[in-house]
Structures are given as structure tokens and as C-alpha cells.
N, CA, C and O atoms as a CHARMM CRD file, in Angstrom:
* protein
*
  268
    1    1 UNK  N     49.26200 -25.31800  65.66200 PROA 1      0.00000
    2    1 UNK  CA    49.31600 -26.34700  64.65200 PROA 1      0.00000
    3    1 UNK  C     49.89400 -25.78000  63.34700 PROA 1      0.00000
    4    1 UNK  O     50.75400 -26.35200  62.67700 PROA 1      0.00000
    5    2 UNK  N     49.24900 -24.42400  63.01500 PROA 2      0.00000
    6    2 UNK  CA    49.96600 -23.96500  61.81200 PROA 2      0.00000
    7    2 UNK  C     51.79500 -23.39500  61.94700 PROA 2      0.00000
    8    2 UNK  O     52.72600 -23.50400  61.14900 PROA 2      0.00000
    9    3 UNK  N     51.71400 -22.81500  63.25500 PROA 3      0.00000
   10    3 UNK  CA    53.30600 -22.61700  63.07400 PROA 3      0.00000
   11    3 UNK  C     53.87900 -23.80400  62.88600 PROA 3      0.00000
   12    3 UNK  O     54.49500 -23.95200  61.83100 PROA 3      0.00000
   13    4 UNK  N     53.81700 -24.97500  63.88900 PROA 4      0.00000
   14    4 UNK  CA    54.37600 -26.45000  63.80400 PROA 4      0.00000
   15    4 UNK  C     54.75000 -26.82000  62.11900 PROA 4      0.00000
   16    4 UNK  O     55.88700 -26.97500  61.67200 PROA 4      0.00000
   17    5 UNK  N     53.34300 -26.91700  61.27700 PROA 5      0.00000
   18    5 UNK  CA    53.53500 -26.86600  59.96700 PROA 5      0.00000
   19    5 UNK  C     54.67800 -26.01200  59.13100 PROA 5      0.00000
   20    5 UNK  O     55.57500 -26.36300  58.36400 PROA 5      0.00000
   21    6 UNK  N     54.36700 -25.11000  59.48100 PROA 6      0.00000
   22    6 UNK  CA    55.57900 -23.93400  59.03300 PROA 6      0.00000
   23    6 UNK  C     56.63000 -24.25000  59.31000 PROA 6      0.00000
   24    6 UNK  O     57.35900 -24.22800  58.31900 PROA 6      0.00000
   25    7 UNK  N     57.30300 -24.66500  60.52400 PROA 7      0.00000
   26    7 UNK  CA    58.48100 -25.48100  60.94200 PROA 7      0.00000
   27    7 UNK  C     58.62600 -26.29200  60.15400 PROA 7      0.00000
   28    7 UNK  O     59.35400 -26.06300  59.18700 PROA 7      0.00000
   29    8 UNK  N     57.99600 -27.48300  60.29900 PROA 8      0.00000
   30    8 UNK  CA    58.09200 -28.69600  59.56000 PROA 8      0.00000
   31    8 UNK  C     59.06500 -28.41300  57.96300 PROA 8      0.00000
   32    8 UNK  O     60.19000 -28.69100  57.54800 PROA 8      0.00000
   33    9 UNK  N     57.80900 -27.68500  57.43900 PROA 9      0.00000
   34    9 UNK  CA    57.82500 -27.06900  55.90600 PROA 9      0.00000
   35    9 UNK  C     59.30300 -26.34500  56.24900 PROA 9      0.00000
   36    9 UNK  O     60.34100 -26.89400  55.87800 PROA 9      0.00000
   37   10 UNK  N     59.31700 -25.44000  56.77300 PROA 10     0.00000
   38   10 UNK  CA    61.32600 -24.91000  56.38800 PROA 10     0.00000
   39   10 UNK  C     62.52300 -25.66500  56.98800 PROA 10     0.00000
   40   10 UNK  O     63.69600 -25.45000  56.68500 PROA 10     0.00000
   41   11 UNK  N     62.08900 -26.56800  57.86800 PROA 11     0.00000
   42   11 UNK  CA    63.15500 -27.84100  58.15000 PROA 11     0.00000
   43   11 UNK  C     63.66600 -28.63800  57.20700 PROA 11     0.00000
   44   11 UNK  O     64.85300 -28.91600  57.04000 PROA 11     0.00000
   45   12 UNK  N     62.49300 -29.09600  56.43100 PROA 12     0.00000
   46   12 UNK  CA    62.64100 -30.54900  55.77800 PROA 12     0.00000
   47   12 UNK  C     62.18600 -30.10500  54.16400 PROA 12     0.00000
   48   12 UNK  O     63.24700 -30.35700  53.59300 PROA 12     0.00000
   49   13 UNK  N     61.53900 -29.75400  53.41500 PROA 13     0.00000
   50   13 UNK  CA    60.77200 -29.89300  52.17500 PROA 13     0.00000
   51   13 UNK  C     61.13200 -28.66100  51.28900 PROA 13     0.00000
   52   13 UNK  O     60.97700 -28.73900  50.07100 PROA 13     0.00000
   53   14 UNK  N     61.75900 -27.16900  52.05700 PROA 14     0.00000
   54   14 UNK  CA    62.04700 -26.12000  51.25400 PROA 14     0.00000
   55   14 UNK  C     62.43700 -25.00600  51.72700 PROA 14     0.00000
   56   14 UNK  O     61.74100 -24.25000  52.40500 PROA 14     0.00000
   57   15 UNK  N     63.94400 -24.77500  51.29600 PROA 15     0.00000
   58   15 UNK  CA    65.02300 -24.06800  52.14600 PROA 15     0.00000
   59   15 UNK  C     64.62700 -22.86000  51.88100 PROA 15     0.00000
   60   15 UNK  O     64.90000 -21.98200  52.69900 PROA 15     0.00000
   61   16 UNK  N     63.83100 -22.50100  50.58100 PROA 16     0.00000
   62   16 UNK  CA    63.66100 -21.09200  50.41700 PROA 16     0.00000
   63   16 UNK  C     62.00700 -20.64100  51.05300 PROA 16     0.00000
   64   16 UNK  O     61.45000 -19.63800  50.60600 PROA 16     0.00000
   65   17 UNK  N     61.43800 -21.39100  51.97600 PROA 17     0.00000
   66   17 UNK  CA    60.43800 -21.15600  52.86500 PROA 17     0.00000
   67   17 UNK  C     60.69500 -20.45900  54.38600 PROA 17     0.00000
   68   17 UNK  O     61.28000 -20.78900  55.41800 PROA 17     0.00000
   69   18 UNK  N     59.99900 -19.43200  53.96500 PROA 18     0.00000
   70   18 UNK  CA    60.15900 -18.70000  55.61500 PROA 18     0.00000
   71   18 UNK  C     58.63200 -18.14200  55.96800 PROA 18     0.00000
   72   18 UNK  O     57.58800 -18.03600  55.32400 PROA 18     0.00000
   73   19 UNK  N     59.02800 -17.85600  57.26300 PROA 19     0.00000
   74   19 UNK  CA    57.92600 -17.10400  57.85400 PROA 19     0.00000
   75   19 UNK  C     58.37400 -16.83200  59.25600 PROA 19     0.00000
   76   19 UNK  O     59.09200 -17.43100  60.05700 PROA 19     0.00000
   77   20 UNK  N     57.53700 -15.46000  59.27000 PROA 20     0.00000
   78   20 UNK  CA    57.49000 -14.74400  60.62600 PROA 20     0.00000
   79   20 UNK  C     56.14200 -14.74200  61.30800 PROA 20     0.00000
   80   20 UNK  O     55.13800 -15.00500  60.64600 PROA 20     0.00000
   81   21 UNK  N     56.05600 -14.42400  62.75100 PROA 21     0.00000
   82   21 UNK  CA    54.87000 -14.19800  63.01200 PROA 21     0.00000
   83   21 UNK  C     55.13000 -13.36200  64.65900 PROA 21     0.00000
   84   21 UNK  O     56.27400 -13.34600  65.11300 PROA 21     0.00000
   85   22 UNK  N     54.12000 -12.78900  65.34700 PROA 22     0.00000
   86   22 UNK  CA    53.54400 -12.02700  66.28100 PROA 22     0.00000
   87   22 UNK  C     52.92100 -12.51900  67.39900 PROA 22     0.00000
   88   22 UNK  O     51.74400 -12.60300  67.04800 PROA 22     0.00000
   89   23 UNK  N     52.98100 -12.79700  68.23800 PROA 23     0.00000
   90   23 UNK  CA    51.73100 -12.62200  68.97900 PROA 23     0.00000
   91   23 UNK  C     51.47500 -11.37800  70.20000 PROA 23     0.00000
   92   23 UNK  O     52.04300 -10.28600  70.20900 PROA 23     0.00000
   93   24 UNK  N     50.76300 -11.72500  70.91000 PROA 24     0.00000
   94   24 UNK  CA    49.79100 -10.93200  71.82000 PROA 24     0.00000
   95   24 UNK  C     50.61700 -11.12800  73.73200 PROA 24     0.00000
   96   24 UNK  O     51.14600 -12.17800  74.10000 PROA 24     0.00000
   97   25 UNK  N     50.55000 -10.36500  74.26700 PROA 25     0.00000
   98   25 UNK  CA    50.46700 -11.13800  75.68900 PROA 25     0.00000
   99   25 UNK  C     49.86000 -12.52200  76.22300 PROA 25     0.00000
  100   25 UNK  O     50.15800 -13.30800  77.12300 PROA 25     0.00000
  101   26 UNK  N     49.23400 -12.47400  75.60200 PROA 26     0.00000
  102   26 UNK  CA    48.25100 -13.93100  76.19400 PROA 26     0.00000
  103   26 UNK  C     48.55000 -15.44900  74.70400 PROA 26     0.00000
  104   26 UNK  O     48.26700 -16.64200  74.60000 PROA 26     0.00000
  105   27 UNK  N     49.06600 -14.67800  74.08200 PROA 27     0.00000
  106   27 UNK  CA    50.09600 -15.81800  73.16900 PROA 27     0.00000
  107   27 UNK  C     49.09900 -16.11100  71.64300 PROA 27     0.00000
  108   27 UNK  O     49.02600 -17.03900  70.83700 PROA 27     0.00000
  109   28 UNK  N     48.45100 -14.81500  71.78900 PROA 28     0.00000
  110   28 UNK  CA    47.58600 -15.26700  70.97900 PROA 28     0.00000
  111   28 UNK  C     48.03500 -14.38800  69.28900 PROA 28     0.00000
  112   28 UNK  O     48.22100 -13.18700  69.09100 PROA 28     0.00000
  113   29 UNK  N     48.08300 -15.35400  68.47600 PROA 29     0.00000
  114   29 UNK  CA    48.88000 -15.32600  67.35400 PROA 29     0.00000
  115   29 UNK  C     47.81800 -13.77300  66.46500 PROA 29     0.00000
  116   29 UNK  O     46.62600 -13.62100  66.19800 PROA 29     0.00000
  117   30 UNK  N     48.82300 -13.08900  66.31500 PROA 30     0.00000
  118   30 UNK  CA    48.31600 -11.53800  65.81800 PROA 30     0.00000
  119   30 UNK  C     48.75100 -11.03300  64.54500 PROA 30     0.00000
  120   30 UNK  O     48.25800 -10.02000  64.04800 PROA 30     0.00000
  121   31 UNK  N     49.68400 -11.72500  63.99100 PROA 31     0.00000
  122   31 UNK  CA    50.11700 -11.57800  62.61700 PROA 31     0.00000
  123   31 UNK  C     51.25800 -12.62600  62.19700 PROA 31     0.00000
  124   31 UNK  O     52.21000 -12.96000  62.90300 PROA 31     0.00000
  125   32 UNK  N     50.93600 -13.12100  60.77300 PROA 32     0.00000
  126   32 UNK  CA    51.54100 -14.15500  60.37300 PROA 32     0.00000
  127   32 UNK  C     52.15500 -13.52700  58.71500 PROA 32     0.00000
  128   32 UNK  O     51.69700 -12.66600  57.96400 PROA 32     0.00000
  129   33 UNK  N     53.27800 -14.34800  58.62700 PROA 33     0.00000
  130   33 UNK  CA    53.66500 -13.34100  57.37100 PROA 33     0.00000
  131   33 UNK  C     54.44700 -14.88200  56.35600 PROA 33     0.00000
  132   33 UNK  O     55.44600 -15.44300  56.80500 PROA 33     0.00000
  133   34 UNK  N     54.00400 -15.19400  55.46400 PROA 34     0.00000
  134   34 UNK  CA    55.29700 -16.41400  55.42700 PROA 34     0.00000
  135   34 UNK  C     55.33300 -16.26500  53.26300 PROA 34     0.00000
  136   34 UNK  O     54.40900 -16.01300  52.48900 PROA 34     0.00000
  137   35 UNK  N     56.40800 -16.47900  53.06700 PROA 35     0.00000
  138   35 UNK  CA    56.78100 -16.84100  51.75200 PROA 35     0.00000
  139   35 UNK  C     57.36700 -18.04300  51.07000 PROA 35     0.00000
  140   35 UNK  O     58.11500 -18.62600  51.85500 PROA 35     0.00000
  141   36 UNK  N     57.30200 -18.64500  49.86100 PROA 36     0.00000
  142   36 UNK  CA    57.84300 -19.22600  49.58200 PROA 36     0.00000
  143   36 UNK  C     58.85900 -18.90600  48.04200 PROA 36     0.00000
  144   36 UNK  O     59.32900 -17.79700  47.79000 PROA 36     0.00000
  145   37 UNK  N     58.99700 -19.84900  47.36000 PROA 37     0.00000
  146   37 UNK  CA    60.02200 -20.18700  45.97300 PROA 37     0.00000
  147   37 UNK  C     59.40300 -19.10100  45.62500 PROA 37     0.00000
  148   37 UNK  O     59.48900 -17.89000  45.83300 PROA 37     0.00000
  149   38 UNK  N     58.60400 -20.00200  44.90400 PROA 38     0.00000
  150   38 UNK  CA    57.33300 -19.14800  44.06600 PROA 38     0.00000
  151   38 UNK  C     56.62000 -18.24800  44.11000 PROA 38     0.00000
  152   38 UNK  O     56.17800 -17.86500  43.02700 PROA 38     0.00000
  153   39 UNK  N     56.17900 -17.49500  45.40400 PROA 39     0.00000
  154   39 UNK  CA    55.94200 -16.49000  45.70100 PROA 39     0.00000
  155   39 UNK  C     57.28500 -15.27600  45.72900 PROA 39     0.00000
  156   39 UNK  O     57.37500 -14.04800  45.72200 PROA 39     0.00000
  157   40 UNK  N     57.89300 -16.04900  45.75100 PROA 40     0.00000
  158   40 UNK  CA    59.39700 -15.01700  45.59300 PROA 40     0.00000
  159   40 UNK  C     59.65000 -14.18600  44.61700 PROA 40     0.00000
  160   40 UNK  O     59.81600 -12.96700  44.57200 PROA 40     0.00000
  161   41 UNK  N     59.65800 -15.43000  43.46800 PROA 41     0.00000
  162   41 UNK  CA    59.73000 -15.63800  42.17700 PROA 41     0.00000
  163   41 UNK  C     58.67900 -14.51400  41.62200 PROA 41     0.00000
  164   41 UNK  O     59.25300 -13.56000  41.09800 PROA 41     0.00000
  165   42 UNK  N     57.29800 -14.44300  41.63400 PROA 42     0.00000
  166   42 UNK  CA    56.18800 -13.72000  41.64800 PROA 42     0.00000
  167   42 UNK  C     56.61100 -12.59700  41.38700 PROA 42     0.00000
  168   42 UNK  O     56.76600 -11.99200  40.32600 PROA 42     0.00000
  169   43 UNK  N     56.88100 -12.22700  42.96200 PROA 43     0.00000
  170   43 UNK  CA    57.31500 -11.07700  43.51900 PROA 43     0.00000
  171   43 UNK  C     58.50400  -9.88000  42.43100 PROA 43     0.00000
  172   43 UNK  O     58.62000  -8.69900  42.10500 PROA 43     0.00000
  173   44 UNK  N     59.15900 -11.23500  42.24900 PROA 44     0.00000
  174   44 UNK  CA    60.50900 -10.07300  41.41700 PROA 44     0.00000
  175   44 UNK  C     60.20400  -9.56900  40.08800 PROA 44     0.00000
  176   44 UNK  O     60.64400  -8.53100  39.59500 PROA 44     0.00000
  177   45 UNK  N     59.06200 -10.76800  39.32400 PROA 45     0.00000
  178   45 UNK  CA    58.28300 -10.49300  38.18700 PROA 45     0.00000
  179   45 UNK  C     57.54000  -9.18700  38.11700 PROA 45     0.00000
  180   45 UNK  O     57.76200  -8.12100  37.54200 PROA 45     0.00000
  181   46 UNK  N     56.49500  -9.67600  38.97100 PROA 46     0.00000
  182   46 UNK  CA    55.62200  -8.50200  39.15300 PROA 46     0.00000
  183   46 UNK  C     55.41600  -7.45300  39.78100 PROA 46     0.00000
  184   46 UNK  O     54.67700  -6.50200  39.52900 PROA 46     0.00000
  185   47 UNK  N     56.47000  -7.76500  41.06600 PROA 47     0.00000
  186   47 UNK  CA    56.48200  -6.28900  42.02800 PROA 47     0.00000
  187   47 UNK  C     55.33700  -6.37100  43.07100 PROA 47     0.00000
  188   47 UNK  O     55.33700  -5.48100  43.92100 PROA 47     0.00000
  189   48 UNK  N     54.41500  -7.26000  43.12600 PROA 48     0.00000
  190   48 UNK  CA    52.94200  -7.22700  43.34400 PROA 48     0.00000
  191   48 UNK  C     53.15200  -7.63000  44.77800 PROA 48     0.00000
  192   48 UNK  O     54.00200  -8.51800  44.71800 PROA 48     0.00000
  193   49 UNK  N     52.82000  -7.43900  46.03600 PROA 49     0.00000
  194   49 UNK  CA    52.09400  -8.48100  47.44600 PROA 49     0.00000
  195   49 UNK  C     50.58800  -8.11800  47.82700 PROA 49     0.00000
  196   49 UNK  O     50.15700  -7.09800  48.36600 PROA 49     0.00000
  197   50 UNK  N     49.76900  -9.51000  47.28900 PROA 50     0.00000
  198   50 UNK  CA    48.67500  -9.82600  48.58900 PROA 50     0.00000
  199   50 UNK  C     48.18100  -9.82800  49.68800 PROA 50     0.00000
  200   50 UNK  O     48.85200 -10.70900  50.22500 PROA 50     0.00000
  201   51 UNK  N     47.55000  -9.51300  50.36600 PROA 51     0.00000
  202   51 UNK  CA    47.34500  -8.81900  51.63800 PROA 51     0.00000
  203   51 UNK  C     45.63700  -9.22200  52.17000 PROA 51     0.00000
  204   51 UNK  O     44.49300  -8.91800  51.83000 PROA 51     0.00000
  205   52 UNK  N     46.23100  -9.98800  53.08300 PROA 52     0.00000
  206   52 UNK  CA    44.47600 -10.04300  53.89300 PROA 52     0.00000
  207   52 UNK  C     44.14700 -10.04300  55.30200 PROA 52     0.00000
  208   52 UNK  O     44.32000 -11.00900  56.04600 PROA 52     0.00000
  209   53 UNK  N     43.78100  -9.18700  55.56000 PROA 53     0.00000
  210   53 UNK  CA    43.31700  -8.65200  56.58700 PROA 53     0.00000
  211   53 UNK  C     42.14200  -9.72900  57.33100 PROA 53     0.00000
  212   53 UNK  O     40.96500  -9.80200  56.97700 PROA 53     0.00000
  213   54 UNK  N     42.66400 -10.38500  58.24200 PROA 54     0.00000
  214   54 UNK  CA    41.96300 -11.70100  58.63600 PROA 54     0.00000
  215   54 UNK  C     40.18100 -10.68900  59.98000 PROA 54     0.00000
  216   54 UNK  O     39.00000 -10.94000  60.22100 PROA 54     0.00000
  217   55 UNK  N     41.23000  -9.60600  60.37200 PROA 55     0.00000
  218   55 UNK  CA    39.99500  -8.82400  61.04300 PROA 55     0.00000
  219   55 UNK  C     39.06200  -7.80800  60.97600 PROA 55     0.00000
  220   55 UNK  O     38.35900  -7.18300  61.77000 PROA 55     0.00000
  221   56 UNK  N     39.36800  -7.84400  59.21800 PROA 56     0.00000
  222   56 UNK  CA    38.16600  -6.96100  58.89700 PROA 56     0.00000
  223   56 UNK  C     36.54700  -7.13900  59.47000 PROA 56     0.00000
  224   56 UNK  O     35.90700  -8.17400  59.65700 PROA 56     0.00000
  225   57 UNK  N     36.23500  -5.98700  59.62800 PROA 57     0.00000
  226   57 UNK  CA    35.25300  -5.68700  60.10900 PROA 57     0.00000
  227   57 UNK  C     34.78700  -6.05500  61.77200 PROA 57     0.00000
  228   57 UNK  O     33.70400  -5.95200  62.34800 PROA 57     0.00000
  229   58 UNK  N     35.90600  -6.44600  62.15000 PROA 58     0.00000
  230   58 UNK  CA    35.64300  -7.37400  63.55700 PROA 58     0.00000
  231   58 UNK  C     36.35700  -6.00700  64.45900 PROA 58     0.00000
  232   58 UNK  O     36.49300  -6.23300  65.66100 PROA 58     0.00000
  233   59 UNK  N     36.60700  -5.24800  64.18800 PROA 59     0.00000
  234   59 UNK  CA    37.11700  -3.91700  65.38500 PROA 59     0.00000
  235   59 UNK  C     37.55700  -2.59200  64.69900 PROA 59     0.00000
  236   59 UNK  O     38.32400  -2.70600  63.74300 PROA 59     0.00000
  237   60 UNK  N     37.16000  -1.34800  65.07700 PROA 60     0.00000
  238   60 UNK  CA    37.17200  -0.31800  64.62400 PROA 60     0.00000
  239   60 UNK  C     38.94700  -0.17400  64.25200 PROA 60     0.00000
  240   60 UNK  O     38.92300   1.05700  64.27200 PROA 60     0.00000
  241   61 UNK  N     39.67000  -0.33100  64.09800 PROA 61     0.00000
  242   61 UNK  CA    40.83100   0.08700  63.64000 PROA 61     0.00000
  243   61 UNK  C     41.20300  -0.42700  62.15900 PROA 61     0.00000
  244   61 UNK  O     40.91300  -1.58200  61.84800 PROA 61     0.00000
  245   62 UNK  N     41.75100   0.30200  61.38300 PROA 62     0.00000
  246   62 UNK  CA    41.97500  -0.16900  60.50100 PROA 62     0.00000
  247   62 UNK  C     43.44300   0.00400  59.93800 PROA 62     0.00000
  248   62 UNK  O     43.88900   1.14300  60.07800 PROA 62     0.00000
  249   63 UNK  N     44.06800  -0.68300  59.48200 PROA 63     0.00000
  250   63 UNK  CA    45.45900  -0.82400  58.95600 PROA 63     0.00000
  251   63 UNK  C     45.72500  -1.03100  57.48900 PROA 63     0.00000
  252   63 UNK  O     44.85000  -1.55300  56.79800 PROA 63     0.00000
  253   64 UNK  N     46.82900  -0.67100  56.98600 PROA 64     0.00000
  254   64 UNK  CA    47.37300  -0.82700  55.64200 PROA 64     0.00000
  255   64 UNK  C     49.03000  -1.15200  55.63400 PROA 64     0.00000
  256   64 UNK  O     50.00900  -0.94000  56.35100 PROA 64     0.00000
  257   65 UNK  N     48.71700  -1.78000  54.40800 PROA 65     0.00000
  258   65 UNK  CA    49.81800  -2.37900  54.06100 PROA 65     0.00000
  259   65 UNK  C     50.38300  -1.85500  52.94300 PROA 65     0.00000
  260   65 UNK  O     49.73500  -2.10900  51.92700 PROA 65     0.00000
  261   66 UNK  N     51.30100  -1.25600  52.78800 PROA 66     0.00000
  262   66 UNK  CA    52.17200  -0.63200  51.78800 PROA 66     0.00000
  263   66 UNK  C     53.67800  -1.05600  51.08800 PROA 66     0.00000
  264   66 UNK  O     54.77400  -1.07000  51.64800 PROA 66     0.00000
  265   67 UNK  N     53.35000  -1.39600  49.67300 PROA 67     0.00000
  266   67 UNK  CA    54.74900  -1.93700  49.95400 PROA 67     0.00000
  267   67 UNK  C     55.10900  -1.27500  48.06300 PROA 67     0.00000
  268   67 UNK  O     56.22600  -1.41100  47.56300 PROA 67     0.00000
């Protein structure tokens, strides 16, 4: 339902909307990455990206994001 949305959203409403995403063997969605205008915009200001880790604490591995 959310990729569908995401489609929708960079088809029709905003050319500078993207997103990527991942999944699993079994199709199960494992990382989602998406930007827009304004987050763009943000970005060139401040240099800054947000980051959330949807499986914290749910399995011993842990990952980082560096940018």
C-alpha cells in the first residue's frame, strides 16, 4: 500500500519525489529510502539526514548510517 502511494505521489503530484526500496526473498519490504522538494532543499542547507532504524531492538545486529 505504501509503495503504491509512493508511485502515485512521483507519477502525478511531484516530479522531484523519489524513492527506493529493498526487499527480502519472501518479498518482504527491508528498507525504504524516499525524498522529496523539501527535504532536498533541507539537505543542501544543512548537510543534515535523518535516520530511523524501524528494527531497533528487535535483533542483535546493528547498523549505521553514515553520510
Amino acid at each position: 500500500m505504501l509503495l503504491q502511494k509512493f508511485q502515485n505521489k512521483r507519477e502525478t503530484s511531484d516530479a522531484g519525489f523519489s524513492y527506493e526500496y529493498e526487499t527480502d526473498s519472501d518479498g518482504h519490504l527491508t528498507r525504504l529510502f524516499w525524498a522529496d522538494i523539501p527535504g532536498r532543499q533541507s539537505y543542501e542547507v544543512f548537510g543534515d539526514v535523518v535516520s530511523f532504524d524501524a528494527t531497533y531492538r528487535t535483533n542483535k545486529y546493528v547498523s549505521f548510517i553514515f553520510v
